[in-house]
C-alpha positions in Angstrom: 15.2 44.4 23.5 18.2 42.7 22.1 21.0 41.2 24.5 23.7 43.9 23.8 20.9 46.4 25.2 20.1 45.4 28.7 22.4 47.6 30.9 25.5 46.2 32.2 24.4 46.5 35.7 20.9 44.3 34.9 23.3 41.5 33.3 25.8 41.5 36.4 23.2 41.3 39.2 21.3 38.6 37.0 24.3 36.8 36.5 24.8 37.2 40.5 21.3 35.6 41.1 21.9 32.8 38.8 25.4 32.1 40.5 24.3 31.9 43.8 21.0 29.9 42.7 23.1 27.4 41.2 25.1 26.9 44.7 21.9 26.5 46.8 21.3 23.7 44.3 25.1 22.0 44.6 24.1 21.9 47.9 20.8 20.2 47.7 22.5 17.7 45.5 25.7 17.5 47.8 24.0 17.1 51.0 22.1 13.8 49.8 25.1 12.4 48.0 27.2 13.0 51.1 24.6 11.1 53.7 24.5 8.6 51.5 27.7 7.3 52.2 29.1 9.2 55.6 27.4 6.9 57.9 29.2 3.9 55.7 32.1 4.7 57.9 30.3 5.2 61.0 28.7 1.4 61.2 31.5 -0.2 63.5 31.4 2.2 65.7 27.3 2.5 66.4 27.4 -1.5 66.1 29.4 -0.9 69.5 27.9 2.1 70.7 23.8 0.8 70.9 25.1 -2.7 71.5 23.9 -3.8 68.5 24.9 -6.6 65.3 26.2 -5.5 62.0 22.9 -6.7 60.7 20.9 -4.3 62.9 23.3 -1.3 62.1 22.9 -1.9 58.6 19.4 -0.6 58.7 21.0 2.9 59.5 22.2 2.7 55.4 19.2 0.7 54.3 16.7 2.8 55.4 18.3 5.8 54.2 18.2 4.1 50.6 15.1 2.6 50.8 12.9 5.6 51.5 14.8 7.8 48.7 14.2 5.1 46.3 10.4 4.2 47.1 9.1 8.3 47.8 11.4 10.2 45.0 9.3 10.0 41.8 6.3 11.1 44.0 8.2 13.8 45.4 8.7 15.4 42.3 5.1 15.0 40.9 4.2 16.3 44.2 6.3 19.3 43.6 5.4 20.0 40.0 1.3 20.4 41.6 2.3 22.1 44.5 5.8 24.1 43.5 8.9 23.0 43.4 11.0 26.0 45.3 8.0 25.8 47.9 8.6 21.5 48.3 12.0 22.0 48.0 12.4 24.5 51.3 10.0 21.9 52.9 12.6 18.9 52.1 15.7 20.9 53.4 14.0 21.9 56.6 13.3 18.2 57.1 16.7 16.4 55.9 17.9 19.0 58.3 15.9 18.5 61.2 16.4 14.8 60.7 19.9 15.3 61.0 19.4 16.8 64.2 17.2 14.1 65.4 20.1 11.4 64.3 22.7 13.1 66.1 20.1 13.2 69.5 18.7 9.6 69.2 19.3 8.0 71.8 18.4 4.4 70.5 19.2 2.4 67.5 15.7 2.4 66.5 15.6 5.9 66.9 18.1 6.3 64.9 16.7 4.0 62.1 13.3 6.2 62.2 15.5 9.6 62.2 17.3 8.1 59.4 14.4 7.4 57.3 12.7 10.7 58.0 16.1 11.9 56.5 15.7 9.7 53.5 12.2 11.4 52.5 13.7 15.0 52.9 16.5 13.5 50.5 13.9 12.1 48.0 12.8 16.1 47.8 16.1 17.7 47.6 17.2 15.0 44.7 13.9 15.1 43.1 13.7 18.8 42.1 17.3 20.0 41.9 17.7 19.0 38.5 14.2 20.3 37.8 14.8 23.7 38.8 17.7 23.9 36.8 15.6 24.7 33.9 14.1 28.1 36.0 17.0 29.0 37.5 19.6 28.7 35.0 19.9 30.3 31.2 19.1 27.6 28.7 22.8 28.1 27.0 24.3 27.4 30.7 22.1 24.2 31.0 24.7 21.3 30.1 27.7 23.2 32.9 25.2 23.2 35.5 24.2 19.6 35.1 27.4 19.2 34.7 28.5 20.6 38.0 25.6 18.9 40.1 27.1 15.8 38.6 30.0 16.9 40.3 28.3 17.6 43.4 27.2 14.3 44.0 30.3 12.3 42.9 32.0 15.3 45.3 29.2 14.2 47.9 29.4 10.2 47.3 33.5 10.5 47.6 34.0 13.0 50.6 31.6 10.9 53.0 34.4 8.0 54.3 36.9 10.1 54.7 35.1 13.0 56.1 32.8 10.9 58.3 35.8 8.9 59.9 37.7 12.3 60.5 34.4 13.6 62.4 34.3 10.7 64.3 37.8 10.1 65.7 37.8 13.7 66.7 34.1 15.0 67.8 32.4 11.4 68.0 29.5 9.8 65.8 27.1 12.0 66.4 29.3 14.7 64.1 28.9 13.0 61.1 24.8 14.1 61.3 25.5 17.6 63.0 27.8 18.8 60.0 24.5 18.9 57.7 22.9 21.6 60.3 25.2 24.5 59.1 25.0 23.1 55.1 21.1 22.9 55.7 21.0 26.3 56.9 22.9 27.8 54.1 21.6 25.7 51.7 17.7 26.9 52.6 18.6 30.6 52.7 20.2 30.2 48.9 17.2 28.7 47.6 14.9 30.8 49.5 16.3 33.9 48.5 17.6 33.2 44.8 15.5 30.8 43.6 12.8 31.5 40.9 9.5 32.0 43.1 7.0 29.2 41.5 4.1 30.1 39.0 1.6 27.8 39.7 -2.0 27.8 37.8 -4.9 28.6 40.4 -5.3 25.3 42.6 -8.8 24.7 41.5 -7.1 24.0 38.0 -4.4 21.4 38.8 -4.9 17.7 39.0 -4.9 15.7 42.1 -2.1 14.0 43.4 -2.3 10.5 42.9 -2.2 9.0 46.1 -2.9 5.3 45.1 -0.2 5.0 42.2 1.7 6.5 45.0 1.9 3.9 47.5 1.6 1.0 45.1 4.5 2.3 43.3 6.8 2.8 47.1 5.8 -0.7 47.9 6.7 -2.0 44.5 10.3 0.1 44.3 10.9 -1.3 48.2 10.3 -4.8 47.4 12.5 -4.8 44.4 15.3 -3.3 46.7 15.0 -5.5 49.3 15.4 -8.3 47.0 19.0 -6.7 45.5 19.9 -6.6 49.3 18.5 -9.4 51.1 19.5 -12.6 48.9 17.5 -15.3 51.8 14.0 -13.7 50.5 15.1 -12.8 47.1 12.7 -14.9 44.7 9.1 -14.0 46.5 10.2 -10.0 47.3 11.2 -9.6 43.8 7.8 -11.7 42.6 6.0 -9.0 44.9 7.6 -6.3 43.2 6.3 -8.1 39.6 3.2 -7.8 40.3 3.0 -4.5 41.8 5.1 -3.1 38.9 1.8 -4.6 36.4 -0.9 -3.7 39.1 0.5 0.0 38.8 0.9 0.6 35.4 -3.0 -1.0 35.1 -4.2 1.7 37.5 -2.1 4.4 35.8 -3.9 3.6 32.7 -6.9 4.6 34.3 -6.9 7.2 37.0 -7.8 10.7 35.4 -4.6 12.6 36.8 -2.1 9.5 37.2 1.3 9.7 39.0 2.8 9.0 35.8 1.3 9.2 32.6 3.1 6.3 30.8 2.5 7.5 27.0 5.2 10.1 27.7 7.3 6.8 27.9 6.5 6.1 24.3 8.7 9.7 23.7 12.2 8.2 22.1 14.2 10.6 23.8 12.8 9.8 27.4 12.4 6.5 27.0 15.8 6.3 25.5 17.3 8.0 28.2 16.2 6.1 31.2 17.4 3.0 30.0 20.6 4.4 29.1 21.1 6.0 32.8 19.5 1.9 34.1 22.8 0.7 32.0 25.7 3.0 32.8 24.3 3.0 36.7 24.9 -0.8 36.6 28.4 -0.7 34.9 29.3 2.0 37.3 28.0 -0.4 40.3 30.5 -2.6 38.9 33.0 -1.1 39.7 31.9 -0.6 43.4 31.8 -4.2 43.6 35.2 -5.7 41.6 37.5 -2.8 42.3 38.2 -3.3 45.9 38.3 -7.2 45.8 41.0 -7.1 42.5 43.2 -4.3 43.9 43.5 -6.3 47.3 43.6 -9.7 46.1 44.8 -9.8 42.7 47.4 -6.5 43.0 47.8 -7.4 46.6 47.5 -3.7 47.7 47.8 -2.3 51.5 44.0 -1.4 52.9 45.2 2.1 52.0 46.9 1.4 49.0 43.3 0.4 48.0 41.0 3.0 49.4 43.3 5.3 48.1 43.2 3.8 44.4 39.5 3.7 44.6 39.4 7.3 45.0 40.9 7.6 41.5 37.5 7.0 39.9 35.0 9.6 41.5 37.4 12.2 41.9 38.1 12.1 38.0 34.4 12.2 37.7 34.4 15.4 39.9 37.2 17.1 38.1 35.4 16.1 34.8 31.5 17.2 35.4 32.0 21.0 34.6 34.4 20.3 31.5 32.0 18.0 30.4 28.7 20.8 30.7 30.7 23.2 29.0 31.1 20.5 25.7 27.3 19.8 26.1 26.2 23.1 25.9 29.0 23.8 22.8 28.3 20.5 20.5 25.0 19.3 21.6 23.8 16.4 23.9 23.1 14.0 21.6 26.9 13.8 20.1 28.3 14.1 24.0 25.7 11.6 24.9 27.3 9.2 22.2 30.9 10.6 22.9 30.9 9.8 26.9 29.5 6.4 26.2 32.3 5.0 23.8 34.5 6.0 26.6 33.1 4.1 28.8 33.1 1.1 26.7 36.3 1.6 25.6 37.3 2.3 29.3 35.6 -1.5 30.2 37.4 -3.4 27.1 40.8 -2.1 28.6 40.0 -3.3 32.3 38.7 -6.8 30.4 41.8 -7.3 28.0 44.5 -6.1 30.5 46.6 -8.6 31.7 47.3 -7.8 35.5 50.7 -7.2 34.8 50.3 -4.0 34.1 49.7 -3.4 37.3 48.0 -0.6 39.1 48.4 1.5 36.0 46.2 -1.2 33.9 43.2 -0.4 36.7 44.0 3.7 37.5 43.7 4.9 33.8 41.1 2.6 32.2 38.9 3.7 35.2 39.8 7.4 34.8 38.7 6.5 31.1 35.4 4.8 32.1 34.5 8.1 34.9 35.7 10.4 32.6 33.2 8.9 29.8 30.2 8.6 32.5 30.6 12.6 33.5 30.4 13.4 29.8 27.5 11.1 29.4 25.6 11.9 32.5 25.5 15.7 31.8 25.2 15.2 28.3 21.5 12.4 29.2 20.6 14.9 31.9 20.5 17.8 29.5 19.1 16.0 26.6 16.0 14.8 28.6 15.3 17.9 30.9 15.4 20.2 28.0 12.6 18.8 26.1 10.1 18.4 28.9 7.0 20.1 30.0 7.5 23.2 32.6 4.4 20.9 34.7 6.6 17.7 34.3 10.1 18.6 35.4 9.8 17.3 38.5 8.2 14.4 37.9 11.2 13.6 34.7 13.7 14.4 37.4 13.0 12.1 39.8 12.4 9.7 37.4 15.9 10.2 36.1 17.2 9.9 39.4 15.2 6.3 39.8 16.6 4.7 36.9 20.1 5.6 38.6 19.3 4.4 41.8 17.7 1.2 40.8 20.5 0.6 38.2 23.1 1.1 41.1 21.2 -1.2 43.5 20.6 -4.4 40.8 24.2 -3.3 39.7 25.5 -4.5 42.9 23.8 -7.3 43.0 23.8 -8.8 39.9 27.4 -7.7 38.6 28.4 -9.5 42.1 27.1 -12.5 41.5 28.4 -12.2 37.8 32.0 -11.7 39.7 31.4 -14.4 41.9 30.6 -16.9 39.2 33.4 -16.0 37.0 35.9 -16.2 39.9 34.6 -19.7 40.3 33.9 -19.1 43.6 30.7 -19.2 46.1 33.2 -16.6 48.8 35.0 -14.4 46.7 36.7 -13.2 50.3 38.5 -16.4 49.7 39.8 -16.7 46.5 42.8 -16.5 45.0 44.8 -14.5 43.1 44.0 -15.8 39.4 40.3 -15.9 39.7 40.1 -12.9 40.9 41.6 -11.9 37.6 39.7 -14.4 35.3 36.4 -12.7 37.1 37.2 -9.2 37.0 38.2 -9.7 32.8 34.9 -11.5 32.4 32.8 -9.1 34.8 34.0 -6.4 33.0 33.6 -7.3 29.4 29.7 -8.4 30.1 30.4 -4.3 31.6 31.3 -3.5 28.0 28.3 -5.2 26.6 25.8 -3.4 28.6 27.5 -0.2 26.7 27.2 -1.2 23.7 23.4 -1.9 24.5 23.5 2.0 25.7 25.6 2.9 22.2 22.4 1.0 20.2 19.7 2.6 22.5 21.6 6.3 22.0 22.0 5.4 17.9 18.1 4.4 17.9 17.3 7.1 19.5 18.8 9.5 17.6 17.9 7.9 14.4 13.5 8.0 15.6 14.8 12.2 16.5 16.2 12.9 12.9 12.9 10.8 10.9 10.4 12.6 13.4 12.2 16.1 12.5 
């Protein structure tokens, strides 16, 4: 039966099932996102509520972080084995619970524990959203609606400051955690009633989960971020994360149904990929980390002036993530790929060759150049690498995608800060002045560029292995 064939009223209320699918998962990619940086916002004011030091309220972010980084590639190999709709209701029901238990704790540590409880039904929601793209959306559609949960979670990452202080100074702190109890709610009925229901093989037929490679590879992934985030016990954490990183690819090379089965790294286009998204997180964490310090110091902007220039960047990266889909799914992922990249190199020579003259213009559009470039890219990547997997891997890919983000956005931080830091000449950047500020963000950024150009070769290579294997 050809397209033009299926009755008008099949398409519609297909097309009506695919819609609202496709919101139940830009709010399983929002909610996440937006967690992820509400209770940023919210630190001062718990630091005075539970009596407690910035240090100790710092573990209501960390833990957060830390439990979505160590739990989310097992997440999705747990829901490719066990169904990813089914793991994926379980994951909302307990980021939403949590949420209620954050709002009720009535201690810090509470709070910390509530928080990290959230962090594992995060690891869930981020894990298989992307996965269940591929079964819940048409394959011509695939690149807008990566697009669009791009968009979700630069929508998510942006809205939590300014929402979470507006909950606070009106309903109190507890309002920042309560506003996920309606978006849970709604988010769980969309993807229990639209979703795909899962086809799983009988269970006597699918491997084990690999509990083992599983915690090896959490306490590997949290000693490595501990070390981006606690410079006094750097050199032995990230030593510890060294030799669990060897000690777990030895035992995936041997266990008969392995968390991940490293020869689908040796695939160009997977391989490729994940470095690529390792990169461009790290360039993007760059920006996190120089923009603030240049626009105050070196621009001498108002507090305001500079939250309010900040914005610039993710909100052209929200207004740019369905665009972006859209020329995916018309030219192809590997050109868009390619495409979004030189923009972000070119966006990162501008911010590196500008003298500060220029002003606030010389930061605003090079950086709506650079978001612009990393939307394209990221739903161009996304597209490319889900669309060639396994139905039985999607979860696990997923979540690995997601990883190399994370992890590039955590060593991003650290890394292009000390890189700042150095090139400003300066052991408290807090302190210094206005020209090396400037000298640091110019040579900050151009080591920026260079990490692109890396990402250019890695795309070229890849491409090139694609076209000789074809």
């Amino acid at each position: 039966m050809t397209e033009s064939s299926i009755p008008a009223s099949t398409s519609n209320l297909s097309d009506n099932k695919t819609r609202w699918a496709l919101i139940g998962l830009c709010l399983s990619m929002l909610m996440p996102s937006l967690d992820a940086s509400i209770a940023n916002v919210g630190l001062p004011t718990l630091a005075q509520v539970f009596d407690a030091s910035f240090p100790q309220v710092q573990w209501i972010v960390l833990a957060y972080l830390l439990v979505i980084t160590s739990l989310i590639v097992s997440a999705g190999r747990l829901g490719d084995l066990v169904g990813r709709r089914r793991l994926l209701l379980v994951g909302i029901v307990v980021f939403t619970c949590a949420s209620l238990l954050c709002a009720l704790a009535p201690t810090l540590w509470m709070l910390i524990a509530a928080r990290a409880a959230q962090g594992l039904g995060a690891a869930v929601m981020l894990a298989l959203t992307m996965a269940l793209v591929g079964e819940a959306v048409p394959k011509a559609r695939t690149g807008r609606a990566m697009g669009l949960l791009g968009s979700m979670s630069a929508f998510g990452t942006t809205l939590g400051p300014s929402l979470g202080g507006v909950l606070i100074g009106h309903f109190g702190w507890p309002s920042i955690f309560l506003v996920n109890l309606p978006l849970g709610l709604a988010c769980f009925w969309l993807a229990y009633r639209y979703l795909p229901v899962d086809n799983l093989a009988p269970s006597r037929q699918r491997p084990a989960f690999d509990w083992l490679g599983t915690l090896l590879l959490a306490l590997t992934l949290i000693a490595f971020a501990l070390s981006m985030t606690l410079s006094s016990h750097n050199g032995p954490l990230l030593g510890l994360a060294a030799c669990g990183a060897g000690l777990f690819v030895w035992i995936e090379s041997r266990v008969a149904a392995p968390l991940l089965r490293l020869a689908m790294f040796r695939e160009g286009t997977l391989s490729g990929g994940l470095a690529m998204t390792l990169l461009v997180a790290t360039v993007i964490a760059t920006t996190m980390v120089v923009g603030p310090f240049y626009l105050a110091h070196s621009l001498g902007l108002a507090t305001a002036a500079v939250g309010l220039t900040l914005s610039v960047g993710p909100l052209t990266a929200v207004c740019a993530g369905v665009p972006a889909g859209r020329l995916v799914d018309r030219f192809g992922s590997p050109i868009m790929t390619s495409l979004g990249l030189l923009g972000m190199a070119l966006g990162c020579s501008v911010l590196a060759l500008l003298p500060k003259t220029f002003g606030v213009a010389g930061y605003v559009l090079p950086i709506m150049l650079l978001t612009a470039g990393y939307a394209l890219f990221q739903a161009a990547n996304n597209t490319r690498i889900m669309s060639g997997v396994r139905a039985d891997q999607r979860g696990v890919i997923s979540a690995t995608l997601s990883l190399s983000r994370n992890l590039g956005l955590i060593s991003g931080v650290s890394v292009m800060g000390a890189v700042f830091s150095a090139a400003s000449r300066t052991t408290d950047i807090s302190r210094a002045d206005a020209e090396a500020i400037a000298h640091g963000t110019s040579s900050t950024f151009a080591i920026a560029a260079g990490l692109i150009l890396l990402a250019i070769a890695i795309a070229w290579a890849s491409n090139q292995r694609k076209r000789s294997t074809s």
